[in-house]
C-alpha positions in Angstrom: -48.5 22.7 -26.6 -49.7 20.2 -24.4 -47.9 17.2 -25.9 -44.4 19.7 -25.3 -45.0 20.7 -22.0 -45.2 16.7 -21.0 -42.4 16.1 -23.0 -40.6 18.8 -21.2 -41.2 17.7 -18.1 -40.2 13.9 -18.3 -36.9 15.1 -19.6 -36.4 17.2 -16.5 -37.2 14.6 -14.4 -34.9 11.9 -16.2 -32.5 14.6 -15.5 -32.6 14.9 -11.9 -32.9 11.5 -11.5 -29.1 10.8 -12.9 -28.0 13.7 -11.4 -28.9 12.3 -7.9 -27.2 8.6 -9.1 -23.9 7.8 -7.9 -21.1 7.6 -10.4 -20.3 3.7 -11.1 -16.9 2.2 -9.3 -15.2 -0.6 -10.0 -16.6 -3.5 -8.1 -14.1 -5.1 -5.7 -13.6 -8.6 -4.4 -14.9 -8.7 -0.8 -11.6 -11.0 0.3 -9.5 -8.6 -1.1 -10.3 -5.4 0.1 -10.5 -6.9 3.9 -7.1 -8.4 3.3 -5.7 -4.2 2.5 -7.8 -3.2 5.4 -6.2 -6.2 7.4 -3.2 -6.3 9.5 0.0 -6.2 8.6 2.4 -9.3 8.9 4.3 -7.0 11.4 1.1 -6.5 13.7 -0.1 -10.5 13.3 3.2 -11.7 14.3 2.8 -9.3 17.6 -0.3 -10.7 17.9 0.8 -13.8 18.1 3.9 -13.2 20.4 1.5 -11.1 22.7 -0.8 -14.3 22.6 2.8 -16.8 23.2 3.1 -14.6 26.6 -0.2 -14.8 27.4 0.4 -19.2 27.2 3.5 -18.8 29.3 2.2 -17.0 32.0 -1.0 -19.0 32.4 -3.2 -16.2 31.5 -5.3 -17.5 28.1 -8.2 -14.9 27.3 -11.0 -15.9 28.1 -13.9 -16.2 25.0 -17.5 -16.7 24.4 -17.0 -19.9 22.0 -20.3 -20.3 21.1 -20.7 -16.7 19.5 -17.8 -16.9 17.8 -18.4 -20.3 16.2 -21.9 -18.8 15.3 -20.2 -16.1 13.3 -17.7 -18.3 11.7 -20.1 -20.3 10.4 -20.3 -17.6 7.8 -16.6 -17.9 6.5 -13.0 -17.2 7.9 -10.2 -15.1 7.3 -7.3 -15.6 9.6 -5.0 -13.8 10.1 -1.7 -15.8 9.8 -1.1 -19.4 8.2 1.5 -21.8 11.0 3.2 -24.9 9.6 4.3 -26.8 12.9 4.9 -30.1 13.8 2.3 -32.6 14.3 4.3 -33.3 18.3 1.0 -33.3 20.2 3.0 -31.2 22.9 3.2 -28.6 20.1 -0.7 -27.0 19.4 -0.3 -23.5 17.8 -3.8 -22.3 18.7 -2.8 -22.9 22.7 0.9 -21.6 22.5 -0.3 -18.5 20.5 -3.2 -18.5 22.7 -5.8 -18.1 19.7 -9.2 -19.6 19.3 -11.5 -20.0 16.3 -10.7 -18.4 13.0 -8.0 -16.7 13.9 -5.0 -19.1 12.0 -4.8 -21.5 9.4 -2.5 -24.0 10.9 -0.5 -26.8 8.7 0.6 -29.9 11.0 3.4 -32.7 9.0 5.7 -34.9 11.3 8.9 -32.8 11.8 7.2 -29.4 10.1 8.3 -30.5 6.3 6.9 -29.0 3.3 5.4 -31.9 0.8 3.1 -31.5 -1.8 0.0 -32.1 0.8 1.2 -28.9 2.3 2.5 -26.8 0.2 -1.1 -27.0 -0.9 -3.0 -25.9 2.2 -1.1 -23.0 2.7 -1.0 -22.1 -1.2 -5.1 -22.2 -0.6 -4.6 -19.9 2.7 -2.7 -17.6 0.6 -4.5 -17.1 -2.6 -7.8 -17.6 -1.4 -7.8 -16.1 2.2 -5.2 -13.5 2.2 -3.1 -14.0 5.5 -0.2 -12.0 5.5 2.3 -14.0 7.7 3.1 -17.6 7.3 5.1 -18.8 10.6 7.3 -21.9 10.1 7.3 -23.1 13.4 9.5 -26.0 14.6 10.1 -27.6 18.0 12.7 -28.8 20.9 13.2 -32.3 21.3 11.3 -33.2 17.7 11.2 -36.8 17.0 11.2 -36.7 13.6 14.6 -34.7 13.3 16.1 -37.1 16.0 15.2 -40.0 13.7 16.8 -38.2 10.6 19.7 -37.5 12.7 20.0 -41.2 14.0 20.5 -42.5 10.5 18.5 -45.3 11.1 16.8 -47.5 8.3 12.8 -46.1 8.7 10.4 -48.8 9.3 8.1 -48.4 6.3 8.0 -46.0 3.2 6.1 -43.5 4.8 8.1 -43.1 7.4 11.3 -43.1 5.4 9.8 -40.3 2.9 9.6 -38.1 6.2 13.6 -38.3 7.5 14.5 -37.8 3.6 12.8 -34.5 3.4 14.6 -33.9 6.6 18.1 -35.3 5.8 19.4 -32.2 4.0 18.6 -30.4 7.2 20.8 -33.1 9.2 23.6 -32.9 6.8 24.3 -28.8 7.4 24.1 -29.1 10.6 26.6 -31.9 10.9 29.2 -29.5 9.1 29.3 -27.4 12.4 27.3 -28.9 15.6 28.8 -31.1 17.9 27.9 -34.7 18.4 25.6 -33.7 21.6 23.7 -30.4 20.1 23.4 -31.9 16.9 19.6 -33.0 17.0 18.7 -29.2 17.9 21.2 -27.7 15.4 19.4 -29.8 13.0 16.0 -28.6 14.4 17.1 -25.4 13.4 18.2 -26.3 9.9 15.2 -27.9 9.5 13.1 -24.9 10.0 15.1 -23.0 7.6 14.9 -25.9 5.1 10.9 -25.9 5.5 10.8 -22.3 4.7 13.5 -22.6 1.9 11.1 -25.7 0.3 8.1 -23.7 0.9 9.1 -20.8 -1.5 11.6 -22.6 -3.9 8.6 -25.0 -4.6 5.5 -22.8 -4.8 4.9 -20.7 -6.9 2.5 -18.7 -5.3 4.0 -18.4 -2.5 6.6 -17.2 -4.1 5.1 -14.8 -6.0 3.3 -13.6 -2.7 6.0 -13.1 -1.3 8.1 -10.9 -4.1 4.8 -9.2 -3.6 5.4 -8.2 -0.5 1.7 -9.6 -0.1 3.1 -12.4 2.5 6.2 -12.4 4.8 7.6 -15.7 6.2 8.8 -16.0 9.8 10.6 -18.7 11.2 10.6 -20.0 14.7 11.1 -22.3 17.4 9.2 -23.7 20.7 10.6 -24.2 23.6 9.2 -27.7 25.2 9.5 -26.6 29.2 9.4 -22.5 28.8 6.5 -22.8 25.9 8.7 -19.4 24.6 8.7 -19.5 21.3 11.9 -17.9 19.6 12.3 -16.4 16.0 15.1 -17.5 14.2 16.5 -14.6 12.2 18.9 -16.7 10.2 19.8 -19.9 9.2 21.3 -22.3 12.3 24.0 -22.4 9.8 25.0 -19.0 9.6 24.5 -18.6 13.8 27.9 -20.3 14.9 
């Protein structure tokens, strides 16, 4: 009688013990469920337009740089990827008046997508998430001018950079006059960065299908420090 009444009661304990256990859920890759909690690419890109007025006025927010690189120590998830020019007159964390953690920023001569790049920002997108990729190009960039010169490069190097741009040169040469041809092909050459960027990735590609990334392209203004979306292609403008 004994022996059944402990058996009884180690069952009914056992019992309440599941009962009070929380059903099992599926177990969910930390990055991944920020990124659905995250901003969209809509809100970023406000963000960052909000933060571009901020630059032009003269009005930076003011942060506490040492806490913050204290808790990025950690890890980082920004919350857009920028591929600009390497023009030192042309820093995305001051024109989009960011600080630490806040974009993953891509630099090439003239803003062009090679392997080296298209690399990065496949890394930013599978691994960290962002939502926006901003192809951002520049007034008065000397690595279009050269491309539009159609001048022998001085080495290799220099020569693999105004090739990538070339195609860019050669659209806008089917409309621009001689004296805005250099910032038609600015333009174009924005449009071809983004163009190489999805044609040549395949995650990024696929992200964007997705509807997991959105691309923006865009402009800086050298004396404003504006910088303007370009909704279509240069091209298709005139």
């Amino acid at each position: 009688m004994i022996r059944t009444l402990c058996l009884s009661l180690v069952l009914s304990l056992a019992g309440a013990a599941v009962a009070q256990t929380p059903a099992a859920v599926p177990v969910q890759h930390a990055s991944h469920a920020a990124s659905q909690d995250g901003p969209t690419a809509a809100e970023v890109w406000n963000s960052l337009m909000a933060g571009n007025q901020r630059f032009v006025a003269g009005k930076p927010q003011a942060r506490n740089l040492v806490s913050l690189r204290n808790k990025l120590a950690s890890g980082q998830s920004p919350k857009a990827i920028i591929l600009s020019c390497s023009d030192s007159r042309v820093g995305p964390e001051l024109v989009f008046d960011q600080t630490l953690g806040d974009i993953f920023v891509v630099r090439t001569a003239g803003n062009i997508a090679d392997k080296v790049a298209l690399g990065s920002i496949e890394y930013a997108v599978e691994h960290l998430h962002s939502p926006l990729l901003v192809v951002l190009g520049h007034q008065k960039c000397g690595a279009v001018n050269a491309a539009c010169s159609g001048d022998k490069m001085p080495s290799p190097n220099l020569e693999a950079i105004v090739e990538k741009i070339n195609p860019a040169v050669i659209q806008a040469k089917s409309y621009a006059e001689a004296d805005d041809l250099v910032e038609s092909a600015i333009k174009e050459n924005v449009h071809q960065s983004a163009t190489d960027l999805i044609a040549n990735s395949e995650i990024i590609r696929d992200a964007v299908k997705s509807g997991k990334l959105t691309v923006i392209e865009a402009e800086y203004e050298l004396e404003s420090g504006q910088v303007v979306r370009l909704n279509t292609p240069a091209s298709h403008q005139n």
